[in-house]
N, CA, C and O atoms as a DFTB+ gen file, in Angstrom:
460 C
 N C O
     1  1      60.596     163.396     115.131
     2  2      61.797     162.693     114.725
     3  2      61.684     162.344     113.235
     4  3      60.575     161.976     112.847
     5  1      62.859     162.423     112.204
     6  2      62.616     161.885     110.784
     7  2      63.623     160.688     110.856
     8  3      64.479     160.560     111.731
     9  1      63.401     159.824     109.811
    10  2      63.643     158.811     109.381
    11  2      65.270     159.371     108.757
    12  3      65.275     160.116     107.777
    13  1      66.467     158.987     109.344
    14  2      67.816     158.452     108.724
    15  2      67.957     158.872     107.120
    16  3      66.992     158.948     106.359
    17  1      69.064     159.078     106.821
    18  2      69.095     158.537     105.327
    19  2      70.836     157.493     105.243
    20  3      71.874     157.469     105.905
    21  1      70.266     156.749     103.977
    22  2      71.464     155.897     104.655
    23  2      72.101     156.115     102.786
    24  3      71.370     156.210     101.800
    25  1      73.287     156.136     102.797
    26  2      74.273     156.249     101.781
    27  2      75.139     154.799     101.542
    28  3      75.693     154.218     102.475
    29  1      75.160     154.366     100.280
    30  2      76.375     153.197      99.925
    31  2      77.638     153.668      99.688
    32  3      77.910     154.303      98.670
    33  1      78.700     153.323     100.835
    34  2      80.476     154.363     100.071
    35  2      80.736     152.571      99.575
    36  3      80.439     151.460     100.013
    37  1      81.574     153.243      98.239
    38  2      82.253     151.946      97.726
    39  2      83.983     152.347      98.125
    40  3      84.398     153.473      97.851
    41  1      84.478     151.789      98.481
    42  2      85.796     151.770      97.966
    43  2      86.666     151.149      97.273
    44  3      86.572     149.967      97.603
    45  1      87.940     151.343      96.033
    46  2      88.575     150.854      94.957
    47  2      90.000     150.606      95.579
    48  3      90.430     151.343      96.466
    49  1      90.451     149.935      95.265
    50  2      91.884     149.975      95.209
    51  2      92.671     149.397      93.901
    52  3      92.498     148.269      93.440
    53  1      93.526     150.334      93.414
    54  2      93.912     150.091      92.022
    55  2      95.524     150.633      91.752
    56  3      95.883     151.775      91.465
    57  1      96.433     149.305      91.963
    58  2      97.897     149.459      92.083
    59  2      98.809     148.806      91.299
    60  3      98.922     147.600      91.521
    61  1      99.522     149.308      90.397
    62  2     100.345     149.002      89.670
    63  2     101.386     147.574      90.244
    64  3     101.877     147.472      91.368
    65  1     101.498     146.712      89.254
    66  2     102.672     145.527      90.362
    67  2     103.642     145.357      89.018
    68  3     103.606     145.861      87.896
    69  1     104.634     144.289      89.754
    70  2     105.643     143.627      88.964
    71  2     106.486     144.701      88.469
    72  3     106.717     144.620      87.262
    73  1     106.977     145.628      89.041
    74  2     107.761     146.637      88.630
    75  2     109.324     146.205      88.056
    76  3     110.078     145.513      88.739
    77  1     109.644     146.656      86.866
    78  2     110.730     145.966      86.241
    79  2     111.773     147.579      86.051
    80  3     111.443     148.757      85.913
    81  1     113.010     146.933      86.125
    82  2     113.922     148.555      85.555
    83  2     115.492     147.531      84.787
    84  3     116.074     146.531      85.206
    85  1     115.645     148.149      83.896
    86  2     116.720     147.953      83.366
    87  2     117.958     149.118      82.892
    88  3     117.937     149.966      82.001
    89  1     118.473     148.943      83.377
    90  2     119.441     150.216      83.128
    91  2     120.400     150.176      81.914
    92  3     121.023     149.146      81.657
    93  1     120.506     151.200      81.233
    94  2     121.174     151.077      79.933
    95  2     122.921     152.106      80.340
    96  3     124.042     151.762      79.966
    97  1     122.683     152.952      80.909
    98  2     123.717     153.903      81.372
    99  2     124.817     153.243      81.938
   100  3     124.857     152.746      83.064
   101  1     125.800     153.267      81.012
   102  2     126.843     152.582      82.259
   103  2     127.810     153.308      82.736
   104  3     128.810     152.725      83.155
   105  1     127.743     154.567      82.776
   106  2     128.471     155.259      83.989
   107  2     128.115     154.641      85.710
   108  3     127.193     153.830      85.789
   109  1     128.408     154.799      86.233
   110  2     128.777     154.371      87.707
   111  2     127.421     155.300      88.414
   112  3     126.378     154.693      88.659
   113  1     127.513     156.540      88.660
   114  2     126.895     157.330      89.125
   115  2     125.469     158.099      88.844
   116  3     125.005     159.084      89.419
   117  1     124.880     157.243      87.663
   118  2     124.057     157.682      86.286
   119  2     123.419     156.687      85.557
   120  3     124.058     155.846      84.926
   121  1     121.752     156.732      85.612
   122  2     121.019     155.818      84.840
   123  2     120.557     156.084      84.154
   124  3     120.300     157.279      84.297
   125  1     120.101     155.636      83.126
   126  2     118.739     155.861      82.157
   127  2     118.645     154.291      81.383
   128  3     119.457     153.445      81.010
   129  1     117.196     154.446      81.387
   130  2     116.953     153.264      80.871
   131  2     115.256     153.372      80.829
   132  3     114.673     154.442      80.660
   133  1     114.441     151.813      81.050
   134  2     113.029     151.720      80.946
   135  2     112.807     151.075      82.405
   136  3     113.470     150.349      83.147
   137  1     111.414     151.764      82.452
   138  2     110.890     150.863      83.405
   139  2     109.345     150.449      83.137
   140  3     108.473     151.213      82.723
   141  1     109.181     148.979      83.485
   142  2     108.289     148.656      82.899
   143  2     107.026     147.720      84.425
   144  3     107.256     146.781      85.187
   145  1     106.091     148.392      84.275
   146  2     104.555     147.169      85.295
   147  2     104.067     146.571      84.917
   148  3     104.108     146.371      83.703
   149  1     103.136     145.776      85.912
   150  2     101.425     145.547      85.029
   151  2     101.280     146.482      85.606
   152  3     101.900     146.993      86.538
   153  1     100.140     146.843      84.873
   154  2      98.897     147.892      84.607
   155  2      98.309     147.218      85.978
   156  3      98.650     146.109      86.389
   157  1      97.226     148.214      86.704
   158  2      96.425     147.493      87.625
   159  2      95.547     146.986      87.224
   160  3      95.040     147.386      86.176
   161  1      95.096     146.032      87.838
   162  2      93.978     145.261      87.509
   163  2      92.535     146.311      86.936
   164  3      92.050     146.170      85.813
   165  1      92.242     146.897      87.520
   166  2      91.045     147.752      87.215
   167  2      91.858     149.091      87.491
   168  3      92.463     149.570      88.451
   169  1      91.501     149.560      85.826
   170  2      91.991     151.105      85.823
   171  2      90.679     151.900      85.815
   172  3      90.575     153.058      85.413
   173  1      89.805     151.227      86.251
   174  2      88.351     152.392      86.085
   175  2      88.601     153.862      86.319
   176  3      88.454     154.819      85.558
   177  1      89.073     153.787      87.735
   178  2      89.415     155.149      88.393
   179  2      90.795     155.804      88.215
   180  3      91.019     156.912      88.703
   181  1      91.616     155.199      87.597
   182  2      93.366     155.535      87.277
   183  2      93.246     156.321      85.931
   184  3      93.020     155.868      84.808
   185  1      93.437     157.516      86.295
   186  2      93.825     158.815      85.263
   187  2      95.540     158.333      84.596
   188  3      96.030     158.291      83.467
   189  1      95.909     158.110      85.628
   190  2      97.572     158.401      84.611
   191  2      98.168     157.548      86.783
   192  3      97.694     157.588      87.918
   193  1      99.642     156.822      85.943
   194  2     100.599     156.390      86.817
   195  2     101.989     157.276      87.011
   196  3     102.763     157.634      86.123
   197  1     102.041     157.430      87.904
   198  2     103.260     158.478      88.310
   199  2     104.833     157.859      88.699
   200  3     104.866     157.060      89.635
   201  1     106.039     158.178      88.061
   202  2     107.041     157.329      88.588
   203  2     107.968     158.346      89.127
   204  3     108.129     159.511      88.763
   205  1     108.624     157.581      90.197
   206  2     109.687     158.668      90.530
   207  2     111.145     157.627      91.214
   208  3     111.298     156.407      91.278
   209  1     111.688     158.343      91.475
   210  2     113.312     157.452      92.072
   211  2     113.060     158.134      93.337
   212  3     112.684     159.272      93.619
   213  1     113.418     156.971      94.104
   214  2     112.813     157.039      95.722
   215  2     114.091     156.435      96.434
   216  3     114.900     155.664      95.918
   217  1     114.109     156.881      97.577
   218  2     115.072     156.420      98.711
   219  2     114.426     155.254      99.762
   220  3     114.802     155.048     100.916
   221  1     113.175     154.442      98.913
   222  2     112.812     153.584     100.186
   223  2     111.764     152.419      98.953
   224  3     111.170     153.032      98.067
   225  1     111.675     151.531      98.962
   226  2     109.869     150.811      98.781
   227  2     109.062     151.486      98.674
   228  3     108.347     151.593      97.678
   229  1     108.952     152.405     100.176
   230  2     107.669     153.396     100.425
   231  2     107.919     154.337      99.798
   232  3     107.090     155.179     100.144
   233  1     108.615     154.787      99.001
   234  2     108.081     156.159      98.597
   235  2     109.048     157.232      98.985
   236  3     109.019     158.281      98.341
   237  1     110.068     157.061     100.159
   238  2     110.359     158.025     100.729
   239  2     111.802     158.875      99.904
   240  3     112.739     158.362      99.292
   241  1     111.483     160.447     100.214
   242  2     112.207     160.943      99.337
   243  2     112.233     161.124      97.764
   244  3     113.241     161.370      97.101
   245  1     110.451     160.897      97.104
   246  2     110.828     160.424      96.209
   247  2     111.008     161.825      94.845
   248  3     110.406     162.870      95.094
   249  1     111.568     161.773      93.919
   250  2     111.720     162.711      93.003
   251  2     111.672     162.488      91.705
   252  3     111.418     161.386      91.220
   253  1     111.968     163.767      90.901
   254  2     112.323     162.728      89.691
   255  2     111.532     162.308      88.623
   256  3     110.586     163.091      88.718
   257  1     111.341     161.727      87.853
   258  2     110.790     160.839      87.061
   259  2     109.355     161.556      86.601
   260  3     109.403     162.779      86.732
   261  1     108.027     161.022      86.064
   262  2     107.115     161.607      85.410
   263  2     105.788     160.902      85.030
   264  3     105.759     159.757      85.482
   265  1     104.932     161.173      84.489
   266  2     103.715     159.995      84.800
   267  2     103.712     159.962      83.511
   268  3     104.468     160.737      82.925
   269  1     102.694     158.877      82.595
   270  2     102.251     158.331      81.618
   271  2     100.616     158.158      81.859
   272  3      99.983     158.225      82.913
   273  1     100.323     158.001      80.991
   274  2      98.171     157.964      80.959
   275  2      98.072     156.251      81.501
   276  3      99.010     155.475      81.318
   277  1      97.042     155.928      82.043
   278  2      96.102     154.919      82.229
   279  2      96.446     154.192      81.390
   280  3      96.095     154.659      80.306
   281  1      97.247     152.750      81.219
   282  2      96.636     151.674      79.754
   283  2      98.387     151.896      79.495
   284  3      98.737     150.910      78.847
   285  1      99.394     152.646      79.707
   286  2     100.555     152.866      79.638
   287  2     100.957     152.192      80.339
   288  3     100.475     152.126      81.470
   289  1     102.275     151.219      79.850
   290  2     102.478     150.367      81.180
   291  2     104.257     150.329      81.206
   292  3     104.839     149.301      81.550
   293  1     105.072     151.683      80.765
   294  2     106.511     151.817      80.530
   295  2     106.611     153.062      80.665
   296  3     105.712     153.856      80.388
   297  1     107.825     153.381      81.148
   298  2     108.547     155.142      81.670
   299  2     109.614     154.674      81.542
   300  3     109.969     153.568      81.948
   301  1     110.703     156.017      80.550
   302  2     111.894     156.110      80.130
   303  2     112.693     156.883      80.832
   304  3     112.444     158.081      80.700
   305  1     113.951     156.504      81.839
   306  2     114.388     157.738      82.635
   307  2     115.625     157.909      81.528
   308  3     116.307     156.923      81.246
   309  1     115.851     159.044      80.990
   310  2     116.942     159.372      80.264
   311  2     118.511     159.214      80.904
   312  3     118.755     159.235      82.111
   313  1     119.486     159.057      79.859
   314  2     120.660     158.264      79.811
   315  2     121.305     159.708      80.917
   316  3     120.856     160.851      80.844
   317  1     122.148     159.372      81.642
   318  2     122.808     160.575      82.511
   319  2     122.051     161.079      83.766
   320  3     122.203     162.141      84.371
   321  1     121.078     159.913      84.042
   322  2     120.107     160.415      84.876
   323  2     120.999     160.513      86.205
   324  3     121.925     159.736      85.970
   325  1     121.178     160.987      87.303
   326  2     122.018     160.978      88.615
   327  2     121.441     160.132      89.580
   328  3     120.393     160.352      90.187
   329  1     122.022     159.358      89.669
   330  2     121.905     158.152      90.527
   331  2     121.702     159.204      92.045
   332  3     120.611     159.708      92.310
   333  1     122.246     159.292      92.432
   334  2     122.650     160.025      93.816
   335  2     122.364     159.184      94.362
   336  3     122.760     158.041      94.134
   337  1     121.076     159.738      95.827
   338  2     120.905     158.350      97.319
   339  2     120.071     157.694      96.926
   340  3     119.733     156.864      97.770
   341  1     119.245     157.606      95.536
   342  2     117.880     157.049      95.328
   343  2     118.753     155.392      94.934
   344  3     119.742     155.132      94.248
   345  1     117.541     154.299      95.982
   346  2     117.550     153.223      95.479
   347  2     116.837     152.282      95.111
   348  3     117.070     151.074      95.064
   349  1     115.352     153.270      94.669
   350  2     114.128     152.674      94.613
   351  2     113.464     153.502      92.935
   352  3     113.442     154.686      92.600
   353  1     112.916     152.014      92.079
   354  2     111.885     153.680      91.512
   355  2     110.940     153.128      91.691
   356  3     110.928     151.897      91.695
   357  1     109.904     153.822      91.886
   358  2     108.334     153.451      93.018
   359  2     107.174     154.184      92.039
   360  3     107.115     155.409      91.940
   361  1     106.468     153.478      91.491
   362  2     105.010     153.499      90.660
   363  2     104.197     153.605      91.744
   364  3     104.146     152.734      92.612
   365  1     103.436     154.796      91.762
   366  2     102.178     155.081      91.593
   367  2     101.121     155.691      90.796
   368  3     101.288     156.662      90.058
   369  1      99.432     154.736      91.082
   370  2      98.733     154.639      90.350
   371  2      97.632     156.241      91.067
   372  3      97.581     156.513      92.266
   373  1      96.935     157.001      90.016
   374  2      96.940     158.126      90.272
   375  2      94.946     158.474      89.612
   376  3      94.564     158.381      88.445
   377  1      94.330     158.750      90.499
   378  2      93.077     159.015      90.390
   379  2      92.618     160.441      89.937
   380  3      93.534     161.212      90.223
   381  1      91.575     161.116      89.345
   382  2      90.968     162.516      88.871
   383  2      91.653     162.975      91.010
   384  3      92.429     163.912      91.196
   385  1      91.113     162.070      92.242
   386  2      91.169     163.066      93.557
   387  2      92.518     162.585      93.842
   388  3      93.089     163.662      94.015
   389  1      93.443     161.649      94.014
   390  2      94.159     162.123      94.603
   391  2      95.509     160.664      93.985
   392  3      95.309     159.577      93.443
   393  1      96.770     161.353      94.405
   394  2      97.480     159.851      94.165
   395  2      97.845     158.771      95.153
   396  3      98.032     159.286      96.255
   397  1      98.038     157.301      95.168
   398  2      97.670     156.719      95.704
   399  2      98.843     156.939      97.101
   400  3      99.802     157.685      96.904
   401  1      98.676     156.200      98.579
   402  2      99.788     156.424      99.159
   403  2     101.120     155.521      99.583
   404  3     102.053     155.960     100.255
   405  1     101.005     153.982      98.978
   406  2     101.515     153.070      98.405
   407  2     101.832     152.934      97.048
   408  3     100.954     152.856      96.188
   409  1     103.194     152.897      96.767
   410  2     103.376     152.723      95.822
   411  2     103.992     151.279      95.431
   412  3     104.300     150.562      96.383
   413  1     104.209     150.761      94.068
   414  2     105.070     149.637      93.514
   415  2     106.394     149.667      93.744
   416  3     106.616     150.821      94.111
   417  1     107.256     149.149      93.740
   418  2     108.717     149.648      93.799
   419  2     109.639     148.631      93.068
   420  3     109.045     148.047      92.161
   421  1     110.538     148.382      93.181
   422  2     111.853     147.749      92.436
   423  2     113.316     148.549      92.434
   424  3     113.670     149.555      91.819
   425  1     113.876     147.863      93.187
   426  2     115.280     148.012      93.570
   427  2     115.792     148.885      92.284
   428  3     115.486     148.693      91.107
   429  1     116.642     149.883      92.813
   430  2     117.175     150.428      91.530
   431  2     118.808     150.141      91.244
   432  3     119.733     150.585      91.924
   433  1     118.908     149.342      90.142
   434  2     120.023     148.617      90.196
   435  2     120.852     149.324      88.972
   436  3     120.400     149.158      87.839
   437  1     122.303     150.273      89.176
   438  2     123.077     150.818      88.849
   439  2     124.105     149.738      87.319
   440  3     124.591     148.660      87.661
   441  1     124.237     150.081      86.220
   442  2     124.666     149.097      85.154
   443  2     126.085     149.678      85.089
   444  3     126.018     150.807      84.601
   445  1     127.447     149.304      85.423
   446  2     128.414     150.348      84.886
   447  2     129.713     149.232      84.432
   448  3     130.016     148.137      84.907
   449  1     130.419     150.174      83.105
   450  2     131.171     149.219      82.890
   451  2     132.871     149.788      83.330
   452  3     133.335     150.922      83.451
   453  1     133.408     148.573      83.468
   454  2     134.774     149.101      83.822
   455  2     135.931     148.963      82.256
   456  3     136.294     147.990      81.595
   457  1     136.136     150.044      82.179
   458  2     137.209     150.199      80.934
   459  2     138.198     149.510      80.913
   460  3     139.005     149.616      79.990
């Protein structure tokens, strides 16, 4: 019989919060504007944060949008962006293996003016 070997797993968790959006677009059907987090607490393991316009909190449906590096803590969705069914834009924080499966979120709130 031999003697075991025994291994230490660590695990991290490292998630973007306080998700902010302001919309500049004031067509009805069409956003662009900034969106702004905190940074996670410990970016040791966070390569870059990923944003997208989502149909849920969770994530679901989500499209769209584009990541920024680690230490970046703002994403610009351009003016004419199409609103369509999305009513979420949802940050996630994104590792060298994989991206996270919770994301940040914040209501996506439509700016439009009436003529």
């Amino acid at each position: 019989q031999t003697t075991p070997a025994a291994v230490v797993l660590a695990d991290t968790s490292s998630s973007a919060s306080s998700v902010a959006w302001t919309d500049k677009d004031l067509d009805s059907t069409e956003i662009g504007g900034s969106t702004t987090w905190t940074l996670a607490a410990d970016e040791t393991h966070v390569s870059q944060y990923n944003i997208y316009l989502a149909t849920s909190t969770a994530g679901a449906g989500k499209s769209g949008g584009g990541n920024v590096v680690s230490g970046v803590s703002t994403y610009a969705f351009a003016a004419d962006t199409a609103k369509s069914s999305f009513t979420h834009i949802v940050v996630y924080t994104k590792s060298s293996l994989a991206e996270q499966t919770t994301p940040a979120a914040v209501a996506l709130a439509d700016t439009s003016s009436s003529a």
